[in-house]
N, C-alpha and C positions, 0 to 999 in steps of 0.2 A: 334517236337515243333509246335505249336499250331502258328498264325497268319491270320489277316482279308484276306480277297483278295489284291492279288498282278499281278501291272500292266505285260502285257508282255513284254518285251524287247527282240530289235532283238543283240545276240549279236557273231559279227564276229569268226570265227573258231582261228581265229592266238592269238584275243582277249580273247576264253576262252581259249587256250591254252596255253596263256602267267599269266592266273589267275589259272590255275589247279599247274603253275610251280611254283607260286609263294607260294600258300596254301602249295606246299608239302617243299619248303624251310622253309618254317613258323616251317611246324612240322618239321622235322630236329630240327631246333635250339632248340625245347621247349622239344625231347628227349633229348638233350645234356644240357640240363639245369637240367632235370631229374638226369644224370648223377652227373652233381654236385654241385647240392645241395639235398645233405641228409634231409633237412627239407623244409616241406611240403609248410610254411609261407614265405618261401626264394624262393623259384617256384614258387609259385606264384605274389609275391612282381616281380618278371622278367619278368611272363608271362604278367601282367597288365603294366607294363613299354612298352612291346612288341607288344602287343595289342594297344595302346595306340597310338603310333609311326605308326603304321601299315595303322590304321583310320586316321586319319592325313594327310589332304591334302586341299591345294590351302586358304593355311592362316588359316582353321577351325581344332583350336586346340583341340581334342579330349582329355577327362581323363575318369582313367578306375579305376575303382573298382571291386574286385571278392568277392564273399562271398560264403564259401563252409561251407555246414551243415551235420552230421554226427549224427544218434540216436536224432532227434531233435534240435540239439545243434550248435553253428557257434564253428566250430574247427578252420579256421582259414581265416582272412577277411585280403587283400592285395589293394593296392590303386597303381596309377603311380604317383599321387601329390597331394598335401596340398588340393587342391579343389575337388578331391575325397574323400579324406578323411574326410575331413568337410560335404558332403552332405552326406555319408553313415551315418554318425555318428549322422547326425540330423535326417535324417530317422529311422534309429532304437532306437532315442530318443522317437519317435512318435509313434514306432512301425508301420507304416503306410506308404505307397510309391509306386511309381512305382515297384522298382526294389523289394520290397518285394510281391509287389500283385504279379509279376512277376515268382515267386519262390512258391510261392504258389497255383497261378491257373495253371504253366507250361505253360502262354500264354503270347507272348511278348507285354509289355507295353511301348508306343511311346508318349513321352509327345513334340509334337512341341514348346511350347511355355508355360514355367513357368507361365507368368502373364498372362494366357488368362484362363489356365486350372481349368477345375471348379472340377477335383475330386482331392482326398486327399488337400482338402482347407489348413488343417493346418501347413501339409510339404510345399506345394506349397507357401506359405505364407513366409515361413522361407527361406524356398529355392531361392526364388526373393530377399532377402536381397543380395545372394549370385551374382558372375558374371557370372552366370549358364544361359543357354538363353532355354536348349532344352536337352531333357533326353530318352534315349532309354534304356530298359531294357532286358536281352536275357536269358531266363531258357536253362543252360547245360544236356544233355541228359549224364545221370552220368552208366546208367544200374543200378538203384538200389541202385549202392553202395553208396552213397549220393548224397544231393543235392547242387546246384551251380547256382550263376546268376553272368551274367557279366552285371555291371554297366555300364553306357556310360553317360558321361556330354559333353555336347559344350557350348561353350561359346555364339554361335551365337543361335539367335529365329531362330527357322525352320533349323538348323543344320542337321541334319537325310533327305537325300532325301531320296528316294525309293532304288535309287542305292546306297547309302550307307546303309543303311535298309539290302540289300540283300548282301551286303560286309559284314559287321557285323555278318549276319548269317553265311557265310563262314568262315569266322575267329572262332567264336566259336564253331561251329561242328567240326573245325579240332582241337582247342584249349583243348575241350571235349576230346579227342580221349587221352590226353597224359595227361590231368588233372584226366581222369579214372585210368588209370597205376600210376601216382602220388598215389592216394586215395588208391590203393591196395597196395603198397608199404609202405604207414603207416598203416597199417592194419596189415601187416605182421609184420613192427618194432616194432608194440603196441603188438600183440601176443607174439613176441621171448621175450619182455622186460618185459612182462605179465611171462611168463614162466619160464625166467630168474629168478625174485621176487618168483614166488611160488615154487623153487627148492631151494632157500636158501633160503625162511624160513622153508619150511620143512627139509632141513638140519638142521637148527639151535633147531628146535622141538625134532628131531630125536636124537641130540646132549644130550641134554639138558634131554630128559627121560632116553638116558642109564645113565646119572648120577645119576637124581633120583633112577632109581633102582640099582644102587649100593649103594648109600645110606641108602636106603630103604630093601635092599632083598628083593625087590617085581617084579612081573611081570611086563608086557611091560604095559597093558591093565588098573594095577593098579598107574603105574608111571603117563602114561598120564592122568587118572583123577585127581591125585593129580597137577598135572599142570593143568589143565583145570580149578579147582576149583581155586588155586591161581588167574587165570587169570579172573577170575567171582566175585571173594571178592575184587579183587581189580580195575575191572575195565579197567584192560588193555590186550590189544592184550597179544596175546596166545604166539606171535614171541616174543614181547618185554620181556615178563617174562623167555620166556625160554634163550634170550638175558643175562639178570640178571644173570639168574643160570650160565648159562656159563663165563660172565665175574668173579662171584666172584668165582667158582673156580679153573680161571685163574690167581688171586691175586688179582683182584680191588676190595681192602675193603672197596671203596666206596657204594657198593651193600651189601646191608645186605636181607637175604630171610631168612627162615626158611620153609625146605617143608617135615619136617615128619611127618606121618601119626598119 
């Protein structure tokens, strides 16, 4: 993940050792959220709740937005409250923003101060209506398998010190690690569900030619043209008509076909 220069900090051994324990509790909880929830939009709706709570200190209320993108496309966008969801939803009105430039150059976008900021005028403009004071944006390192930013609003101007700059990167590099395994896990439900569909419609095709050719006394090779052509005069899936044939005769004389040659 790409970012400007960063101050150094001295930071005591007990100090990073008490932040190593606490990232790896973080992950813990977000595989056991993996666990259970089966959908993708529901882990994440947790992990931005989680996230959210996380950053969250000394009065400066943190809100989280996640927005993960798959083959170009947002599969599925997660908020921890009403004011993330409002600023997501006015930025991708704009098509324009931080958290989108974000996602797009893979470089973290750090907006101190709504009303000062002179890029994305139009969002920013919109955005200060809101009670948003300061906005950090963070590109998730996905391996390829999609893309992801974690949104960050505060309510306070100058909200994001450095040291929370570099907590934020911690949380989402570990965040990243179990949002990967999430992403490949609908990958795999979309495949089996994918496979699933094209086993029963090819049952139903399969189905649906031996009738024809017992109808017919025709070959396998001349049954399926004679469905293929029904489903090209008419316009409809190849499944749905061989659907037809099967249900009428099953008995629903609701379906009326005609497929002889």
């Amino acid at each position: 993940m790409k970012r400007g220069p960063v101050a150094q900090h001295n930071t005591a051994p007990s100090a990073q050792k008490q932040a190593d324990g606490d990232l790896t509790d973080f992950l813990v909880r977000l595989q056991d959220l993996l666990v259970d929830n089966a959908d993708m939009r529901a882990f994440l709706e947790d992990f931005a709740c989680m996230t959210a709570t996380k950053l969250t200190k000394n009065g400066n209320t943190i809100a989280c937005g996640v927005t993960v993108i798959r083959q170009k496309k947002p599969v599925a966008v997660a908020e921890s409250d009403t004011l993330a969801r409002r600023l997501d939803e006015i930025q991708n009105s704009f098509d324009d923003g931080p958290c989108l430039t974000a996602l797009r150059t893979r470089t973290i976008a750090h907006v101190p101060d709504v009303h000062s900021e002179q890029r994305w005028p139009d969002y920013m403009t919109a955005a200060a209506a809101t009670n948003v004071g300061s906005i950090l944006a963070l590109p998730m390192e996905l391996n390829r398998t999609a893309e992801a930013v974690v949104n960050l609003y505060s309510t306070r101007q100058h909200g994001f010190s450095e040291e929370d700059i570099m907590a934020a990167e911690r949380v989402t590099a570990t965040g990243a690690k179990a949002l990967h395994l999430a992403v490949k896990m609908a990958q795999l439900r979309d495949a089996r569900d994918n496979l699933t569909a094209a086993l029963e419609s090819r049952a139903t095709i399969d189905t649906a030619v031996g009738i024809i050719m017992a109808q017919n006394r025709c070959c396998r090779d001349a049954a399926f043209q004679i469905l293929a052509k029904a489903s090209s005069h008419r316009n409809v899936k190849l499944r749905t008509v061989a659907a037809g044939i099967i249900a009428k005769v099953g008995g629903d004389q609701r379906i009326t076909a005609n497929f002889e040659e």
